[in-house]
C-alpha positions in Angstrom: 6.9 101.9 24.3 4.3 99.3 23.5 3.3 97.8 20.2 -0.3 97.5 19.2 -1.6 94.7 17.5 -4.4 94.7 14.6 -7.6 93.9 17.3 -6.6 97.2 19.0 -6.0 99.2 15.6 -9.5 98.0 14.8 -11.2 99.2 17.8 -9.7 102.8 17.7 -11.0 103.3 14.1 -14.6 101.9 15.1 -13.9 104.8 18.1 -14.7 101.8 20.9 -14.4 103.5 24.3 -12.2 101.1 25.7 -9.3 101.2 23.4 -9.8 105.0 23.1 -9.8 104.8 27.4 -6.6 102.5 26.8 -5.2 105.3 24.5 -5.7 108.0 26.5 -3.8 106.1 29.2 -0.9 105.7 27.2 -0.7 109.0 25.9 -1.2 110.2 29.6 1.9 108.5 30.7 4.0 109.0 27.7 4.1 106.2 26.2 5.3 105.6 22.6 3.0 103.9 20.1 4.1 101.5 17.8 2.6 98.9 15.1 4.1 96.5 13.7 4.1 96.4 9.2 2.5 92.9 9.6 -0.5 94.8 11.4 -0.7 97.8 9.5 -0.7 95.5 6.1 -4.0 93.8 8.2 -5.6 97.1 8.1 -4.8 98.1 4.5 -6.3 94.5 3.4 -9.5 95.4 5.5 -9.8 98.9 4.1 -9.3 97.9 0.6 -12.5 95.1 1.0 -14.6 97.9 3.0 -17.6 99.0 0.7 -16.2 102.6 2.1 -13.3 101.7 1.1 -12.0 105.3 0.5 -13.0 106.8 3.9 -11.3 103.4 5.7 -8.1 103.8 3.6 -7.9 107.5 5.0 -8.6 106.5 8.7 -6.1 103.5 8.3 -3.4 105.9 7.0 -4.2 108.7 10.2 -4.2 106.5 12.5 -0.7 104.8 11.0 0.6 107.9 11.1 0.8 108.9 14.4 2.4 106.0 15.6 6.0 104.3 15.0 6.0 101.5 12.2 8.7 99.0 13.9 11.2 97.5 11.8 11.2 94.0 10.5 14.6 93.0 11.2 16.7 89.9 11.4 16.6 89.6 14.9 13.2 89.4 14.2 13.0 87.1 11.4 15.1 84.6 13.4 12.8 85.2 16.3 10.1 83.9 14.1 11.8 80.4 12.8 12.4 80.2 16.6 9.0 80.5 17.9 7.2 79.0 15.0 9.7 75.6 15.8 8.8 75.4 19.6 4.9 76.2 19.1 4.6 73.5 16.7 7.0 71.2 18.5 4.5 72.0 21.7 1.4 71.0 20.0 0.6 74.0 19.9 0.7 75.8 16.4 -0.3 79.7 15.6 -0.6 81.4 12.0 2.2 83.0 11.0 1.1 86.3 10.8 0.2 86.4 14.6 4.4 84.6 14.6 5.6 87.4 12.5 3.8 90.6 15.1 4.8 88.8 18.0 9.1 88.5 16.8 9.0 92.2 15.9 7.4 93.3 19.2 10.0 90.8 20.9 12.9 92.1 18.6 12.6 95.4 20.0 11.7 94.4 23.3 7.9 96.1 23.3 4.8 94.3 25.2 1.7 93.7 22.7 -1.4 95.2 23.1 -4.5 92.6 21.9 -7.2 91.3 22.3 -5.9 87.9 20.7 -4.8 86.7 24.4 -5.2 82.8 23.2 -2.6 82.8 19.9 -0.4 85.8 21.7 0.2 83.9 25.2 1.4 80.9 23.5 4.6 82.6 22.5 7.4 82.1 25.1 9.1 85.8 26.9 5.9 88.0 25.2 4.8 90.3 27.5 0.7 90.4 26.2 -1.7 93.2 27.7 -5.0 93.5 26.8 -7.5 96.2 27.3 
């Protein structure tokens, strides 16, 4: 299973061929989609500010529901306190958005797919691919 991160969400609704080719992959090999609800809020917040804002709300929800939603749990949440102390200690702070995907993906032990390489790869034991 891998977990998908906003940037790759966003490319499959705007049909780019090389998530769609990254996709395809995936589905080829069976692997299991998931999203995190931090990512899937992302999309709702983009859809609601589109000027199409009704035909983005209905993509958004397709595309949500063919995939797993992950669960935000306190493994997760303690993940986050954990990572947000060592990035900042390191000099090297994210947002906490970016801190909240990354502890659900780690929680249940996914890989994240993103295009986000420079926040995600700052975040000890995350396995980040990219397309």
């Amino acid at each position: 299973m891998v977990c998908v991160d906003t940037s790759f969400l966003i490319a499959l609704i705007r049909r780019k061929p090389e998530a769609e080719r990254r996709l395809e992959s995936y589905t080829q090999e069976d692997e299991e989609i998931s999203t995190t609800p931090i990512c899937a809020c992302e999309l709702f917040a983009g859809a609601y500010k589109s000027t199409r804002r009704d035909l983005e709300i209905k993509k958004v929800k397709g595309l949500l529901s063919r995939m797993r939603l992950l669960e935000f749990t306190i493994q997760a949440c303690e993940r986050f306190g954990k990572i947000r102390d060592q990035t900042e200690a390191a000099g090297t702070p994210i947002g906490d958005l970016d801190i909240m995907i990354a502890s659900i993906a780690l929680a249940h032990n996914q890989p994240i797919v993103t295009r986000d390489i420079d926040h995600f790869e700052k975040i000890p034991g995350l396995t980040v691919e990219t397309w």
